[in-house]
Short mmCIF file of the C-alpha atoms (twelve columns), coordinates in Angstrom:
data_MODEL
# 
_entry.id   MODEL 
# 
loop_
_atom_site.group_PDB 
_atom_site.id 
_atom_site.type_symbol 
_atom_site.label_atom_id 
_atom_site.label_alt_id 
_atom_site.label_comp_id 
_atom_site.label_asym_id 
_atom_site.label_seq_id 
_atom_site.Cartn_x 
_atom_site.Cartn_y 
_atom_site.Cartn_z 
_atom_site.pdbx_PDB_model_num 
ATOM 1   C CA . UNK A 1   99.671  57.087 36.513 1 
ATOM 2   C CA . UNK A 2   99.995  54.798 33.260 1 
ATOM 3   C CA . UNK A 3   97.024  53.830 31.469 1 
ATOM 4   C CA . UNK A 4   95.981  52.909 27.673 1 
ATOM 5   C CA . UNK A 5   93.216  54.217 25.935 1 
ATOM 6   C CA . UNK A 6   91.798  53.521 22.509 1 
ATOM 7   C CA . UNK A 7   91.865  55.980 20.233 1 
ATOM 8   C CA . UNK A 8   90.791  55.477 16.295 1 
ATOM 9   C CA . UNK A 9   90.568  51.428 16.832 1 
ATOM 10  C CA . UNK A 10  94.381  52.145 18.188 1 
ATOM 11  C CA . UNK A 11  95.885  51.107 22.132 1 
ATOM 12  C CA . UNK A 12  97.689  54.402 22.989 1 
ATOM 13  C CA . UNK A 13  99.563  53.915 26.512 1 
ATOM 14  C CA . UNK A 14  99.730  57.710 28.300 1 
ATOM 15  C CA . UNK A 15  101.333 58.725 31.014 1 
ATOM 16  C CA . UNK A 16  100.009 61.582 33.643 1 
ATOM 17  C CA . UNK A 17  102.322 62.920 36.392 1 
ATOM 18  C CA . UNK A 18  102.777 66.432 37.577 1 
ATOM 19  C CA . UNK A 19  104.976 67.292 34.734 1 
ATOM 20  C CA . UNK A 20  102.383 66.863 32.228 1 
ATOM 21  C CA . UNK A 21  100.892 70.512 32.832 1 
ATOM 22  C CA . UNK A 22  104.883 71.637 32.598 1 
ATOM 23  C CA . UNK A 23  105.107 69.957 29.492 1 
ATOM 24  C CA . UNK A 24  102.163 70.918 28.240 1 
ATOM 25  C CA . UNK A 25  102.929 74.815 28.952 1 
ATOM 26  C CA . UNK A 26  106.518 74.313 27.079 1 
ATOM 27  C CA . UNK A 27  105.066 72.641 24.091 1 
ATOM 28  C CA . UNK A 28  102.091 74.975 23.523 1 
ATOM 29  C CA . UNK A 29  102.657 78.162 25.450 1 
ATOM 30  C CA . UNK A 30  98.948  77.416 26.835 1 
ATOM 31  C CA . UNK A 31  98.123  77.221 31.179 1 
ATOM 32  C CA . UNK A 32  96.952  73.570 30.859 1 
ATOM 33  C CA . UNK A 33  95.428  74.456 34.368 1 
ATOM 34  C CA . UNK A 34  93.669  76.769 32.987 1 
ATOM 35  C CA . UNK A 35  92.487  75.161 30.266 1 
ATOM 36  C CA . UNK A 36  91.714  71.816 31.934 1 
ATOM 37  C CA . UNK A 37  89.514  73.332 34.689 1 
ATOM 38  C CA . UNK A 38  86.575  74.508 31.618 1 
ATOM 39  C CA . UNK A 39  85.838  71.015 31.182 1 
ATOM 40  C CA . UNK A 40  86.413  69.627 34.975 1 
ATOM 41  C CA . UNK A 41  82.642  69.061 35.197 1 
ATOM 42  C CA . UNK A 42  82.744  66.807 31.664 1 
ATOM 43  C CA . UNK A 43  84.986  64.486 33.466 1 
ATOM 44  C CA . UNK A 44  82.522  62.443 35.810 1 
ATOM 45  C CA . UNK A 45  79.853  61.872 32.778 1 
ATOM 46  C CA . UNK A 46  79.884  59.146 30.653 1 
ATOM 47  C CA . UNK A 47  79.078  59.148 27.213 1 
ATOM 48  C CA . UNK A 48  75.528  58.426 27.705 1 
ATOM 49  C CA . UNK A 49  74.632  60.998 30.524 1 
ATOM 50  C CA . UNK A 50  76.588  64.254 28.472 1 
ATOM 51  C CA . UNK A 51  73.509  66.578 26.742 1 
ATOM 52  C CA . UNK A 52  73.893  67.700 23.167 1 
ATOM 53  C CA . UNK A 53  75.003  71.273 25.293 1 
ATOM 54  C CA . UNK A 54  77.821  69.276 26.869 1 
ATOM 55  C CA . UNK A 55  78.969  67.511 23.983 1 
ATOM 56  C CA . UNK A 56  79.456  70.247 21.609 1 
ATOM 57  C CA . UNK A 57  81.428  72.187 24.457 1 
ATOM 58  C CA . UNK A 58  83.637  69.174 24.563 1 
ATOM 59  C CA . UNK A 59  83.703  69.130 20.813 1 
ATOM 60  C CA . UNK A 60  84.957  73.067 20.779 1 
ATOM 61  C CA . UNK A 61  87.809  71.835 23.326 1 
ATOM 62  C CA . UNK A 62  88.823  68.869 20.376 1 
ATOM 63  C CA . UNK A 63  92.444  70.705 20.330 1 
ATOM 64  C CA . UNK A 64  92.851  70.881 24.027 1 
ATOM 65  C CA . UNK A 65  91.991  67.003 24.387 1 
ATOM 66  C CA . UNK A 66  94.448  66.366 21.097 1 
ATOM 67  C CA . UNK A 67  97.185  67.976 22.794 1 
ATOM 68  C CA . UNK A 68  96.650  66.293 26.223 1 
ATOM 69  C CA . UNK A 69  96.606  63.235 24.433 1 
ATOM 70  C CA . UNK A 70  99.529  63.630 22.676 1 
ATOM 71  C CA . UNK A 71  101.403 65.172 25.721 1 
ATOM 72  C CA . UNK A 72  100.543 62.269 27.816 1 
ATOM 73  C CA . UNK A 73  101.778 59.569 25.206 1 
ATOM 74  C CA . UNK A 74  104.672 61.146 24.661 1 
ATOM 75  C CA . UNK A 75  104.852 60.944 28.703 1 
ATOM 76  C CA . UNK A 76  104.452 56.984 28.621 1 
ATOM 77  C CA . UNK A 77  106.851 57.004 25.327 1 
ATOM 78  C CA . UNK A 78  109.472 58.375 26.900 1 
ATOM 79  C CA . UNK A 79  111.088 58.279 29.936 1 
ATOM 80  C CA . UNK A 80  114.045 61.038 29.968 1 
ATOM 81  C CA . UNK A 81  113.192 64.210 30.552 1 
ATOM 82  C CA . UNK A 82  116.336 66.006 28.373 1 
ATOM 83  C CA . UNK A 83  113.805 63.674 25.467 1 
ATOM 84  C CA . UNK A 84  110.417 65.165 26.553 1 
ATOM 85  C CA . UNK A 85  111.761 68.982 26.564 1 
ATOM 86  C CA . UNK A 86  112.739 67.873 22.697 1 
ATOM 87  C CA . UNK A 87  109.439 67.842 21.572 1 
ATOM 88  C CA . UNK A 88  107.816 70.418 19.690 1 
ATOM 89  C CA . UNK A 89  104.737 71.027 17.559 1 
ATOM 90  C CA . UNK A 90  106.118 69.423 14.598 1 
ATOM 91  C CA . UNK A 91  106.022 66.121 16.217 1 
ATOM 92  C CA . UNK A 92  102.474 66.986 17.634 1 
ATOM 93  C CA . UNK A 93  101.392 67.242 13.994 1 
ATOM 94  C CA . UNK A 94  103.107 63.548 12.731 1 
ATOM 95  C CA . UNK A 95  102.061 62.192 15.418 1 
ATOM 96  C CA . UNK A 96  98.167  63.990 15.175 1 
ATOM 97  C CA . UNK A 97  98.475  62.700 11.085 1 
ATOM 98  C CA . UNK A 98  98.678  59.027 12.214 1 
ATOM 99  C CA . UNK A 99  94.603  59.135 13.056 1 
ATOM 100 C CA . UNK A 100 91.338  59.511 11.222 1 
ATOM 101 C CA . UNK A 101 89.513  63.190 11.470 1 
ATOM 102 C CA . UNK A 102 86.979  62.965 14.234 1 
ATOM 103 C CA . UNK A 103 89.067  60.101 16.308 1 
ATOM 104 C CA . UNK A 104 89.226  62.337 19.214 1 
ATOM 105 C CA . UNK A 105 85.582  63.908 18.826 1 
ATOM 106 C CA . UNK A 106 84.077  60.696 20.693 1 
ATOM 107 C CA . UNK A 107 82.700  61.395 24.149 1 
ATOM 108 C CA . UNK A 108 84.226  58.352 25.424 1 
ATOM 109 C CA . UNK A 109 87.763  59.155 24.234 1 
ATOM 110 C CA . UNK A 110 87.467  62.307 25.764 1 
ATOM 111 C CA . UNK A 111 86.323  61.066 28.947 1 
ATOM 112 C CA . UNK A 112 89.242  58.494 29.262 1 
ATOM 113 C CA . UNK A 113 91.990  61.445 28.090 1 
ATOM 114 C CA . UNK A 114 90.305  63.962 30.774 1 
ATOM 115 C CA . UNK A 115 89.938  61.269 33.161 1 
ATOM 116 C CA . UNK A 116 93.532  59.884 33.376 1 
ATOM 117 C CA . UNK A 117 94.627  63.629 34.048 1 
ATOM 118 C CA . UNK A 118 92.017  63.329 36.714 1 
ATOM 119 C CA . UNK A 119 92.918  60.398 38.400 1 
ATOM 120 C CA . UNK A 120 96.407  61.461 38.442 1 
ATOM 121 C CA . UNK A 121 95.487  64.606 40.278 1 
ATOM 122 C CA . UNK A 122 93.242  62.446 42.813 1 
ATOM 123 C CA . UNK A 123 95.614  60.272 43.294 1 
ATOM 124 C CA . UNK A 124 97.981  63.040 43.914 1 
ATOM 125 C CA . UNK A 125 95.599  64.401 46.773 1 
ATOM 126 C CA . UNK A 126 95.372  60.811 48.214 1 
ATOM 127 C CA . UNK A 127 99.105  60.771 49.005 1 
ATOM 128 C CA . UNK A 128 98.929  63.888 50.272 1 
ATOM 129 C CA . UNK A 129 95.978  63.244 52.717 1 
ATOM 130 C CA . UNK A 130 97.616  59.695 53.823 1 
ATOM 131 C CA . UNK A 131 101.306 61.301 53.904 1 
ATOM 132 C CA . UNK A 132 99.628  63.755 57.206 1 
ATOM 133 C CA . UNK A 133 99.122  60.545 59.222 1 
ATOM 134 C CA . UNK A 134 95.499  60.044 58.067 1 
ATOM 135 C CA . UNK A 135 94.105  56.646 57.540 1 
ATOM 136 C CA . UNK A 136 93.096  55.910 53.938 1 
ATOM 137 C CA . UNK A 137 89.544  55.663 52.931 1 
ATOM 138 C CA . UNK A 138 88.135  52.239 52.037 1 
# 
């Protein structure tokens, strides 16, 4: 799934596939899974409807959404793997350096980053559902 989100007054397209909680693990030795799953109930809020509680959980997870981010740009970025498996946390920290402190501490960013990994993985269920003969929803 390709999308673009705005992030710091900037159009970032990102990329989320099942390889993005591979790359993610390879990159920063971290079960994205795992890590992803803390803030699954985040996802479905918007920016509005997320209590102070909520927010400053989200705002503890900054790294985890920086690092998705990145990890899902670099996705959309580029498209050969042997490229992807290249990158390391030195390119995570130029690429970090090119937005202002805070850019990925509003709600709504973080709602569009978790949200693309979302729909990926709904989408991902979808196929699966319609690929056993079922009849898609409407």
């Amino acid at each position: 799934m390709l999308r673009t989100i705005k992030i710091d007054e900037k159009e970032i397209p990102m990329a989320a596939n099942a390889f993005t909680p591979v790359l993610y693990r390879q990159i920063f030795k971290v079960d994205f899974i795992h890590e992803i799953t803390s803030l699954r109930k985040l996802a479905g809020k918007t920016a509005q409807t997320l209590t102070d509680s909520e927010i400053s959980q989200a705002s503890d997870k900054t790294e985890l959404f920086t690092q998705l981010a990145f990890v899902m740009a670099k996705q959309a970025e580029l498209k050969v793997v042997d490229k992807l498996l290249e990158i390391n946390h030195i390119s995570y920290y130029e690429w970090l350096s090119e937005f202002e402190p805070g850019a990925f501490k509003n709600p709504e960013t973080m709602k569009q980053i978790i949200n693309l990994w979302r729909g990926n993985a709904e989408d991902k269920n979808v196929d699966a559902k319609n690929s056993e003969g079922r009849e898609p929803e409407t």
